[in-house]
C-alpha positions as CSV (number, residue, x, y, z in Angstrom):
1,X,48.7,4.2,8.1
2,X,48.2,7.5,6.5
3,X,45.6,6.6,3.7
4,X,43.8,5.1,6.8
5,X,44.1,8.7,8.4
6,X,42.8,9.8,5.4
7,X,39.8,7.6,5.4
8,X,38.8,8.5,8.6
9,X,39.2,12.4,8.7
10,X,37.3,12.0,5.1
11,X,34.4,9.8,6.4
12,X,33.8,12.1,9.6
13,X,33.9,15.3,7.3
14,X,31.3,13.7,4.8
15,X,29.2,12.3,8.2
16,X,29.0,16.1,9.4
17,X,28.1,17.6,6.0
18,X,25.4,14.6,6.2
19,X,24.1,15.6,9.4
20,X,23.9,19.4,8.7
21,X,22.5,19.7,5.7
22,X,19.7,17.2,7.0
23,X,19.8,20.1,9.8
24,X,18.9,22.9,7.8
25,X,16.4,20.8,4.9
26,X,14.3,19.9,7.9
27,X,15.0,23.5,9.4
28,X,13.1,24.8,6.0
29,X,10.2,22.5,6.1
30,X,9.7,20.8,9.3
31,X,7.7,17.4,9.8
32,X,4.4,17.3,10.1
33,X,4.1,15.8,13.7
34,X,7.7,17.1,14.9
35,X,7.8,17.0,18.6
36,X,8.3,20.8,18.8
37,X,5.4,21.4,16.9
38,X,2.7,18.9,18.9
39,X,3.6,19.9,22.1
40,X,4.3,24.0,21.4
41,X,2.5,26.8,21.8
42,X,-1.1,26.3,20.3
43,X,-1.9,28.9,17.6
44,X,-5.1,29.6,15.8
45,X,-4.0,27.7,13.0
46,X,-4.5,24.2,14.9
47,X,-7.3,21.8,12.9
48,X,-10.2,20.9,15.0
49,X,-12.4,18.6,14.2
50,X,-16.2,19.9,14.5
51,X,-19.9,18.2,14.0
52,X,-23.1,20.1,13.7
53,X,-24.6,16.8,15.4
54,X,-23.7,15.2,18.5
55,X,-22.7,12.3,17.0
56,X,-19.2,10.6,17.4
57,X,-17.7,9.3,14.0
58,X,-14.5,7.5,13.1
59,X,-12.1,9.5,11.3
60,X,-10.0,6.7,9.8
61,X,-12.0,3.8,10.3
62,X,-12.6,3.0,6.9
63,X,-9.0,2.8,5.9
64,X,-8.4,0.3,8.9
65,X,-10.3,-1.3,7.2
66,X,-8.8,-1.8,3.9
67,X,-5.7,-1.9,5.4
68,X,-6.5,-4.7,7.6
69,X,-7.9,-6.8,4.2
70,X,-4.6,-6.3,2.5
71,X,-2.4,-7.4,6.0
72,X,-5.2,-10.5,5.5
73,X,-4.5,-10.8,2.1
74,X,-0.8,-10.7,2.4
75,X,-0.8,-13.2,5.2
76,X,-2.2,-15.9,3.0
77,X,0.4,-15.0,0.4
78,X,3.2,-15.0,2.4
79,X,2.3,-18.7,3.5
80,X,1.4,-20.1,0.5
81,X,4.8,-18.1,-0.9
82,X,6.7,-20.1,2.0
83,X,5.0,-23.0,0.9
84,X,6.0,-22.8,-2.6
85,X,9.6,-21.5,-1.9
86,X,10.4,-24.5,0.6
87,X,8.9,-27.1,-2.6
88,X,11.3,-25.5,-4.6
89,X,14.3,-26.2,-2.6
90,X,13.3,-29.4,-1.1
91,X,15.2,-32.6,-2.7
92,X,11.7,-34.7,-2.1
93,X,10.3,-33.1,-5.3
94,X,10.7,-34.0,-8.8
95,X,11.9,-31.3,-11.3
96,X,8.4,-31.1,-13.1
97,X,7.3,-29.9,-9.6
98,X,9.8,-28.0,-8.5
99,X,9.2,-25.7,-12.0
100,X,5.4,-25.6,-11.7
101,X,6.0,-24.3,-7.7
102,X,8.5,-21.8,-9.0
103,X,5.8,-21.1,-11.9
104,X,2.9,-20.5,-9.6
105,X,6.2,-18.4,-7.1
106,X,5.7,-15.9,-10.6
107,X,2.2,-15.9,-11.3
108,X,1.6,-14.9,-7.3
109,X,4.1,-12.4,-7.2
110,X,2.9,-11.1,-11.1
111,X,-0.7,-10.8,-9.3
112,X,0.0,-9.1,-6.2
113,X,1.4,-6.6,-8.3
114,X,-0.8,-6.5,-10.5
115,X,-3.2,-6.1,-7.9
116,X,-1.4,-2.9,-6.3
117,X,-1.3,-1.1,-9.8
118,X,-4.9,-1.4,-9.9
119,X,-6.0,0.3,-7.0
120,X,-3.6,3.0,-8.4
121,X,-5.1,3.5,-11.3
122,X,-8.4,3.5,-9.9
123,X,-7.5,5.7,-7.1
124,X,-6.4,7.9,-9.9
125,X,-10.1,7.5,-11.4
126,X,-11.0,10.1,-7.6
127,X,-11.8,7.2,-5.1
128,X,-10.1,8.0,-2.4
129,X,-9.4,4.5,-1.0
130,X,-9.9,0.9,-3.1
131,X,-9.3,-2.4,-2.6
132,X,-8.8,-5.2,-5.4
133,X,-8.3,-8.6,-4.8
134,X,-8.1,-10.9,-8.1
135,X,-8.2,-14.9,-7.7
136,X,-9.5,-17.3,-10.4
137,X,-10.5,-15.0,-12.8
138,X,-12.7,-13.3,-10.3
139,X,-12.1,-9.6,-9.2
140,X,-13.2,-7.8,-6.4
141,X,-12.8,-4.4,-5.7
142,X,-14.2,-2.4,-2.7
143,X,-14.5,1.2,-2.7
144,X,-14.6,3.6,-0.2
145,X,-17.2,6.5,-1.6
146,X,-18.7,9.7,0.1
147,X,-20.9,9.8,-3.0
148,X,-22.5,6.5,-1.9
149,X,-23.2,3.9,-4.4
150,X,-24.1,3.8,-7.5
151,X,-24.7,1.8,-10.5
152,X,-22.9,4.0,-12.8
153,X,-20.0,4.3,-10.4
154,X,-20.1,0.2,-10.4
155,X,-20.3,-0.1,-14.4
156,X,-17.1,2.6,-14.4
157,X,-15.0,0.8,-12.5
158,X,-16.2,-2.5,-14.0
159,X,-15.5,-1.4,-17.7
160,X,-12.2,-0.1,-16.7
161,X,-10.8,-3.8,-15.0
162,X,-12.6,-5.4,-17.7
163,X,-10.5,-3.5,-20.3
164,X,-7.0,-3.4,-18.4
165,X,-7.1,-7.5,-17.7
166,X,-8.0,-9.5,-20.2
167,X,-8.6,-12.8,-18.6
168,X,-11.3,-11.4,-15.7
169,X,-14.2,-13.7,-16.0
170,X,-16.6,-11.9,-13.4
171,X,-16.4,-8.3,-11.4
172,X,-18.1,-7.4,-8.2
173,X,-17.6,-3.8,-7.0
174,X,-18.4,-3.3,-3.3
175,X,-19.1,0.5,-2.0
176,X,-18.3,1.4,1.7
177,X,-18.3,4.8,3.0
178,X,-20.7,7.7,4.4
């Protein structure tokens, strides 16, 4: 009974020390969109958003955009993972099969990966939003540029997937963007 006292008054002691010094880290540098700060006095130091035109724009529309190819993307994945996943553990299957399900299982969870490392690295090239979807030897990569397009911007980003994956057959680089 008193090791269980113990445990308790130790646990509520380490909760508190938790709970305060979360208090005073977020007390230094408060969150962005805290609910103190959205609905507080307004100061000068507010962003606003202003046009020389009278045009409306999107802010974030093109990142919806790639963000609603990669929920896409990962839909099909997830299915055809399920798909593979319930042919491994099914008892209808032979061995042979159940290995090349659980080999394909790898190879789509190695290119997925694969996938996300790329648009780090060519994020890291100064693009501020990319897209790269790799199936059959075929890559595509779009590109979200306030440069516009070019073809020297295309033959970059081409020479650089070309050189990081060897077995990329063809490359098509889309541009989207102001």
């Amino acid at each position: 009974m008193k090791a269980n006292k113990r445990t308790v008054w130790f646990l509520t002691l380490l909760s508190l020390v938790a709970v305060i010094s979360i208090y005073y880290l977020n007390r230094e540098a408060p969150m962005p969109f805290d609910g103190l700060a959205i609905f507080g006095d307004k100061n000068s130091d507010a962003i606003t958003l202003t046009s020389t035109q009278d045009e409306t724009k999107p802010v974030f529309a093109e990142s919806v955009l790639f963000e609603e190819m990669r929920m896409q993307v990962q839909d099909e994945r997830s299915k055809l993972k399920e798909q593979l996943q319930a042919k491994t553990l099914s008892s209808d299957y032979t061995v042979e099969e159940k290995n090349e399900a659980y080999n394909a299982l790898e190879d789509l969870t190695k290119q997925t990966s694969a996938e996300a490392l790329m648009e780090m690295q060519i994020k890291a090239l100064g693009y501020p939003e990319v897209f790269v979807r790799k199936e059959d030897g075929r890559v595509e990569v779009t590109v979200l540029s306030q440069e516009g397009h070019s073809k020297e911007l295309a033959d970059e980003i081409t020479k650089y997937i070309m050189a990081s994956w060897d077995d990329t057959g063809t490359v098509k680089v889309d541009f989207t963007g102001n």
